[in-house]
C-alpha positions in Angstrom: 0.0 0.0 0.0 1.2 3.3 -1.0 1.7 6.0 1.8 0.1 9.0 0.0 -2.6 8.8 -3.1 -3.1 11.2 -5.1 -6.4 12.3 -5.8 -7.0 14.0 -10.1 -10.8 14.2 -11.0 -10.1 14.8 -14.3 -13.2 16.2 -17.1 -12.0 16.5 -21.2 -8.3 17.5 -19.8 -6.1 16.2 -22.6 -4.7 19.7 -23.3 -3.2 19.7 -20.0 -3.1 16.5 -18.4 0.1 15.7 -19.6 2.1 18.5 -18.0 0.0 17.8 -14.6 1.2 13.6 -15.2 4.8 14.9 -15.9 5.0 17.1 -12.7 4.3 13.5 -10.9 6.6 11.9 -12.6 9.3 14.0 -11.1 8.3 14.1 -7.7 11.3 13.2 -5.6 9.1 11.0 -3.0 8.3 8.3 -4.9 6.1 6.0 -2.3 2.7 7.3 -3.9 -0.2 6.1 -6.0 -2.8 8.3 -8.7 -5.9 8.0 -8.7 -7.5 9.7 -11.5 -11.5 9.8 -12.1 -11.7 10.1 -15.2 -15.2 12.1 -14.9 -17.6 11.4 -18.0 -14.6 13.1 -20.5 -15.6 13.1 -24.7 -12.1 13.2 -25.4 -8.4 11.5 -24.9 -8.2 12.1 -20.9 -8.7 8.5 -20.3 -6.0 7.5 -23.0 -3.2 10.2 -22.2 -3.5 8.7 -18.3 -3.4 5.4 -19.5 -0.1 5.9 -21.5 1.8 6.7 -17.9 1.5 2.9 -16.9 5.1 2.1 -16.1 6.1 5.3 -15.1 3.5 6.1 -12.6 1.2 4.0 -10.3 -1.9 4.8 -11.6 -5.4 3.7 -10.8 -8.1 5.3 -13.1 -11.7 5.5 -12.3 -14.4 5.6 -15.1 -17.7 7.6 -14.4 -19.7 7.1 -17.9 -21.1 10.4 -17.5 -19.7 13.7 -15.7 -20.7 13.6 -11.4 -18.8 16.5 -10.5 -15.6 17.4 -8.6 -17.3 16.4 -5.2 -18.2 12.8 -6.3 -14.8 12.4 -8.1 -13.1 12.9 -5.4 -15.5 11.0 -3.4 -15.2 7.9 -5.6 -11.3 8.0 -5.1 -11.3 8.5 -1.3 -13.1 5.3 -1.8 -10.8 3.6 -4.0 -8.2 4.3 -1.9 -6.7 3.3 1.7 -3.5 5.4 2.2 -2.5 7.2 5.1 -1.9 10.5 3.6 -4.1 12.0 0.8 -2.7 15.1 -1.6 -4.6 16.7 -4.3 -3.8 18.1 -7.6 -6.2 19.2 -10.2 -5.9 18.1 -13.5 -4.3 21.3 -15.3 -2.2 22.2 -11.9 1.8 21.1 -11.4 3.2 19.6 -8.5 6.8 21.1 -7.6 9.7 18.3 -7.6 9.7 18.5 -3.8 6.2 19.2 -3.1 5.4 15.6 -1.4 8.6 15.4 0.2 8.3 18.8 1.9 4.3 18.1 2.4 4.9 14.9 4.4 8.0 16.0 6.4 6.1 18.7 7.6 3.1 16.5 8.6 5.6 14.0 10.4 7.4 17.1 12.4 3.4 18.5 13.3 1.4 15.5 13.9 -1.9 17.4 15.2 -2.2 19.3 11.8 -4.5 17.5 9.7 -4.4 19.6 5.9 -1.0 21.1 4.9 -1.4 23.1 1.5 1.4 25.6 0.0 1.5 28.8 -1.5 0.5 28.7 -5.6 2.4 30.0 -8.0 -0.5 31.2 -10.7 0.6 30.9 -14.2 -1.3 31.3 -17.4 -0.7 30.5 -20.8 -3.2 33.3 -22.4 -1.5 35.9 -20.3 2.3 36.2 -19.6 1.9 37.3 -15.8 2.8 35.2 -13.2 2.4 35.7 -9.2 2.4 33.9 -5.8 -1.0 33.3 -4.8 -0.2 33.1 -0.4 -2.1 32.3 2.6 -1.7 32.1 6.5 0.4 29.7 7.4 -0.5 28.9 10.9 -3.5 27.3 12.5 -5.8 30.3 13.9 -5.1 32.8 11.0 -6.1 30.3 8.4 -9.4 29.4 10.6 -9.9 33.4 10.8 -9.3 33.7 7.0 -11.8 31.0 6.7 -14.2 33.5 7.3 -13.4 35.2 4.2 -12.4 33.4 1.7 -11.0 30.0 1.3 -7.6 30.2 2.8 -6.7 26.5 2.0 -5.3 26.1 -1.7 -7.3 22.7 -2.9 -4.8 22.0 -5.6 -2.1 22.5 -3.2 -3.5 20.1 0.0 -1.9 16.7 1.6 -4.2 16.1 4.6 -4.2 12.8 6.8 -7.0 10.2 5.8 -8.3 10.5 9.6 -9.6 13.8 8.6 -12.3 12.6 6.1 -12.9 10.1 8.9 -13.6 12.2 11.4 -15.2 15.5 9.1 -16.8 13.1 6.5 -16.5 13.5 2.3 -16.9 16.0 0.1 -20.3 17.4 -0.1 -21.6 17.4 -3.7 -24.4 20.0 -3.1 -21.9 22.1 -2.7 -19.8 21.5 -6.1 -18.0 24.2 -7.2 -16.9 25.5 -3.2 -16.2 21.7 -2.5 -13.5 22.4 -0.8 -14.5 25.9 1.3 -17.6 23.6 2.6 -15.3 21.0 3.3 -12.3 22.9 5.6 -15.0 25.3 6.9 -17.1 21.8 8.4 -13.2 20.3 9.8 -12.0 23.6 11.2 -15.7 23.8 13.3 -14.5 20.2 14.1 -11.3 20.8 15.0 -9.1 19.7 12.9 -5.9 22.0 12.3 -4.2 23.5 9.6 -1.4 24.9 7.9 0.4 26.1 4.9 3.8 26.0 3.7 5.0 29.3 2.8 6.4 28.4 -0.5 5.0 27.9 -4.1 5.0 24.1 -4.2 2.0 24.0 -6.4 1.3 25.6 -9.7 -2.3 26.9 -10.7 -2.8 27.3 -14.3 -5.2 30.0 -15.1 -7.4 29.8 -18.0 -10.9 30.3 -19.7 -11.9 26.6 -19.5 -12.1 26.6 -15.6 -15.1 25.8 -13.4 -14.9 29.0 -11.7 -15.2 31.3 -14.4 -17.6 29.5 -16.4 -19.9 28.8 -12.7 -18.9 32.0 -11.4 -22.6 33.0 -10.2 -23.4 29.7 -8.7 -20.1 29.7 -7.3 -20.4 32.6 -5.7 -23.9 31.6 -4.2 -22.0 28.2 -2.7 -19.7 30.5 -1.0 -22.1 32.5 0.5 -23.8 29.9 2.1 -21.0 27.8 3.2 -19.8 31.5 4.7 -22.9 32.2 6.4 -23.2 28.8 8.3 -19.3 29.3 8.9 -19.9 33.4 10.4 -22.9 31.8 11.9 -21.4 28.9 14.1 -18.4 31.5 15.4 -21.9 33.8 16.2 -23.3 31.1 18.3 -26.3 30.6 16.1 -26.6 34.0 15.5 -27.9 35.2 11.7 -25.3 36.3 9.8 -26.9 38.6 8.0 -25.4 40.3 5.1 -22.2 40.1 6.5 -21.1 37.2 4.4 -21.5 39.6 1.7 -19.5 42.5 2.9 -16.5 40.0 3.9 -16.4 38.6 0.8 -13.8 39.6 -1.6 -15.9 38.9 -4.9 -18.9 41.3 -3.9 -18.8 44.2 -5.0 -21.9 46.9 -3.9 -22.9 49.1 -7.0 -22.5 52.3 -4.5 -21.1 53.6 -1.4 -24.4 54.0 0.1 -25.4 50.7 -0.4 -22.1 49.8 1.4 -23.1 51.8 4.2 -26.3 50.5 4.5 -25.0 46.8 4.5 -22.4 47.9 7.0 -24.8 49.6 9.5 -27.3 46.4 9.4 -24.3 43.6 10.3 -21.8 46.3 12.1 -23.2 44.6 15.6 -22.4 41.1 14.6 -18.9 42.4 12.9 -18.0 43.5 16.0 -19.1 40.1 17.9 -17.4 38.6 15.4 -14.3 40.1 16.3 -14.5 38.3 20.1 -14.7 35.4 18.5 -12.3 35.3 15.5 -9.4 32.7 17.1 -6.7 35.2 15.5 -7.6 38.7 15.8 -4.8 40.7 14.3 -6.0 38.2 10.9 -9.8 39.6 11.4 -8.7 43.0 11.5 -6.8 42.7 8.6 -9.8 41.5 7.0 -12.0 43.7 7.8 -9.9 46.7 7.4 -9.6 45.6 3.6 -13.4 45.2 3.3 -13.9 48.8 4.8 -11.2 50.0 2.3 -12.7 47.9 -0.5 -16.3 49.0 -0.3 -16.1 52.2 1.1 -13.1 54.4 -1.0 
């Protein structure tokens, strides 16, 4: 048995899957397996993977017609048993040492359950490249949390007790997957990090979910942020605080602003008691102020 699989759903990817394999092949930790759902794809995905048997120990998962990120990734949890799960997307590139630095870490910290990395964001439309970062300890990533998703899912290698204790993906919440997800284990306890280096490259371009599900994207969000807001607020209702955290809303005027920020100023300020890193929350809410109000 493998000590870390490596989870790929993977939907009409053969323009990119071949760089993502590659990336694999060079990892420097080489006691790993990849388990790629091949998720309903109309094109080569399923033949490009299967042309990397011999140079990578791959498992691929057919779904005859497309589930979704949630269920793909479901359906390789399930079909695999190793102690250590990482993910990569099927577009994304693992850094040679990624794995190697990802489980040493884990070892050396063994009540962190999710380690990602920074991102290094790349596109091949646009020559502009730049180091997508996050809090790197525990409480500031729980505090970002309530913001945005401060957990890179490309970038993640989290212990398999964690979806034992949290539970899968849920796919009612496709497209925020992975906000749902960390949101549901930090409530639970589970604890976090991020290694502050670009281990993990995101590839930016037209095809992806998020900007062709923007909309219901953003809906997920909200509601995975209000239940998040909410459990910090004891039950309270969140209101349209969600909104003013978030970084994708934008208000179409300053009075609007205003009048969002006078009906949840109360619970921003509860908030604030509650927040487990505080100099994080200010910084996030001195950013929305700045954002919405200038």
């Amino acid at each position: 048995m493998p000590l870390v699989s490596v989870a790929i759903p993977a939907r009409n990817a053969q323009s990119t899957l071949q760089e993502t394999l590659d990336s694999l092949v060079q990892q420097s930790w080489r006691d790993f397996e990849v388990v790629l759902v091949n998720d309903g794809s109309s094109d080569a995905t399923a033949q490009i993977a299967q042309s990397y048997e011999g140079r990578l120990n791959l498992r691929l998962v057919q779904h005859e017609s497309s589930q979704g990120v949630a269920q793909s990734l479901n359906d390789a949890l399930a079909a695999s048993d190793s102690e250590f799960v990482a993910r990569l997307d099927a577009d994304d590139l693992a850094q040679p040492t990624r794995f190697q630095q990802q489980l040493d870490f884990l070892r050396a910290h063994p009540r962190v359950g999710v380690c990602g990395t920074h991102m290094l964001v790349f596109s091949a439309e646009h020559d502009r490249r730049y180091v997508l970062a996050h809090p790197t300890e525990n409480a500031a990533i729980r505090t970002a949390l309530l913001q945005r998703c401060a957990i890179a899912h490309p970038s993640v290698m989290c212990r398999r007790s964690v979806f034992e204790q949290v539970g899968f993906y849920d796919p009612r919440f496709d497209f925020a997957e992975d906000y749902e997800l960390w949101c549901r284990a930090s409530l639970l306890g589970i604890q976090f990090a991020n290694i502050p280096e670009a281990l993990t490259c995101y590839r930016k371009h037209s095809g992806q979910v998020g900007q062709q599900k923007a909309q219901l994207q953003y809906e997920r969000d909200m509601a995975v942020k209000a239940r998040y807001i909410g459990a910090f607020l004891q039950g309270e209702e969140a209101g349209f605080l969600p909104q003013f955290l978030a970084l994708q809303t934008q208000f179409p005027s300053r009075e609007m602003a205003l009048a969002v920020l006078q009906q949840c100023g109360m619970s921003m300020m509860r908030l604030a008691q509650a927040a487990p890193d505080g100099e994080e929350y200010a910084r996030i809410v001195t950013g929305c102020l700045q954002r919405h109000l200038a």
